[in-house]
C-alpha positions as CSV (number, residue, x, y, z in Angstrom):
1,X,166.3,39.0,118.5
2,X,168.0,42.0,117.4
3,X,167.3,45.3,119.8
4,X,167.5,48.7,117.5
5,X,165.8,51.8,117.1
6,X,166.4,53.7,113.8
7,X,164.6,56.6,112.5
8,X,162.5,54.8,110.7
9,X,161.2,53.4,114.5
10,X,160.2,56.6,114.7
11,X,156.8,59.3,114.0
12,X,158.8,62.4,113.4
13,X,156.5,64.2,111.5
14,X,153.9,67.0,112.4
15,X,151.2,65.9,110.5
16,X,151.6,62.3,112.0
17,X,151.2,63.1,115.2
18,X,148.6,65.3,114.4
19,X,146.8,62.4,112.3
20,X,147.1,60.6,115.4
21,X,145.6,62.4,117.9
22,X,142.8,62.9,115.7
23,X,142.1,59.4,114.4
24,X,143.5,57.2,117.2
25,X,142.4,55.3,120.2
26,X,143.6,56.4,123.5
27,X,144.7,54.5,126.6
28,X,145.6,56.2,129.9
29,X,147.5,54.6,132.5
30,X,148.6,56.7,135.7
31,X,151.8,58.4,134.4
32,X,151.4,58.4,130.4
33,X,148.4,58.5,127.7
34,X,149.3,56.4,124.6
35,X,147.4,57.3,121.5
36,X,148.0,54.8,118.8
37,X,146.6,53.2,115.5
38,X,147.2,51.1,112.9
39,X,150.8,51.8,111.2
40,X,151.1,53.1,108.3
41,X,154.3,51.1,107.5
42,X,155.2,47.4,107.9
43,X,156.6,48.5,111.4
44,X,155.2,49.8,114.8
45,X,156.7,53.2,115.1
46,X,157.1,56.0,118.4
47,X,156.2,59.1,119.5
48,X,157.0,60.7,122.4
49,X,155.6,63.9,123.8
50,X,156.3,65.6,127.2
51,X,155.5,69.0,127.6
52,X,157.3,71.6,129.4
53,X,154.5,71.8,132.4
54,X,156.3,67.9,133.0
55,X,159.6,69.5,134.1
56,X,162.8,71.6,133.0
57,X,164.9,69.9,130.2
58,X,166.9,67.4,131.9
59,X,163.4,65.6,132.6
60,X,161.7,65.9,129.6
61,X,165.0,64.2,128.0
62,X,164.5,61.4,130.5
63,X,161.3,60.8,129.9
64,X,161.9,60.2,126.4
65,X,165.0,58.4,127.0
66,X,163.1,56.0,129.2
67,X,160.5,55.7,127.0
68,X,162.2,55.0,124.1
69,X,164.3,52.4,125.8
70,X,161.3,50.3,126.9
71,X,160.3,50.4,123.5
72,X,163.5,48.9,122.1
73,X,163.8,46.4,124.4
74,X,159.9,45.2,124.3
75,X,158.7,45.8,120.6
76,X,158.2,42.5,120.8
77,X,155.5,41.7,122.8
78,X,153.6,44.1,120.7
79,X,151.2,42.4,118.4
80,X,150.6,43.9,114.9
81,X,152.0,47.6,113.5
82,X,150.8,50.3,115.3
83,X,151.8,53.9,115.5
84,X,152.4,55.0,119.2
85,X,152.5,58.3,120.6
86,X,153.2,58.6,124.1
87,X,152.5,61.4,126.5
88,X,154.0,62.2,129.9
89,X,152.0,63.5,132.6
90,X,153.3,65.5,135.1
91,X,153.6,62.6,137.4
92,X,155.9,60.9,135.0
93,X,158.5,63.7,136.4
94,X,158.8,61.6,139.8
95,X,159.4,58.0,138.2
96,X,161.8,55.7,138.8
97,X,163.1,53.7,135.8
98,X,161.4,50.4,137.3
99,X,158.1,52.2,137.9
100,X,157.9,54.1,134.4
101,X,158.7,50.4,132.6
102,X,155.5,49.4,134.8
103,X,153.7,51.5,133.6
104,X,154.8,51.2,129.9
105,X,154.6,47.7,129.8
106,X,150.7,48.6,131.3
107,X,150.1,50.6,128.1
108,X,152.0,48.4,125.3
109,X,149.8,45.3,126.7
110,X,146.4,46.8,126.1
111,X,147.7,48.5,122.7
112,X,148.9,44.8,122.0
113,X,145.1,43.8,122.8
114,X,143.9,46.9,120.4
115,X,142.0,48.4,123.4
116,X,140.8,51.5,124.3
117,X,139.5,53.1,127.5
């Protein structure tokens, strides 16, 4: 299994995340709100948003670090091609890494399953 994220992993894109939030499904678990749907490519891609109300620079950077870190190391369990934006919320600013995997590994098994809530 090889672990990588290139660019390509990634929605970088104005308009994507825009086509996103106004065409995809959207799960919320107690620290982040995924919006995803079906990929585009032949690859599930990410997105990560966290806006300044989250916290000053060194934790927005974090947050996405984390966040993109789960992804690497877990695309796997993710069924299909999907593309993923998540969003902090200000609680995320408190996480541990143990307890923001939790709760990404919440949100990547019920995209897995397609659902929404």
């Amino acid at each position: 299994m090889r672990f990588f994220f290139t660019k390509a992993d990634r929605i970088l894109k104005r308009s994507e995340f825009l086509r996103l939030s106004n065409f995809g499904k959207k799960f919320q678990s107690q620290h982040f709100v995924a919006i995803f749907s079906p990929g585009l490519f032949q690859r599930t891609r990410l997105g990560v948003t966290v806006v300044r109300k989250v916290g000053n620079a060194a934790i927005r950077n974090r947050i996405k670090r984390l966040a993109r870190e789960y992804f690497r190391l877990n695309r796997h369990m993710i069924t299909g091609c999907w593309d993923i934006n998540i969003i902090a919320k200000k609680t995320a600013a408190e996480l541990s890494t143990g307890q923001a995997y939790r709760s990404l590994q919440h949100i990547f098994i019920n995209i897995s399953r397609g659902l929404s809530h």
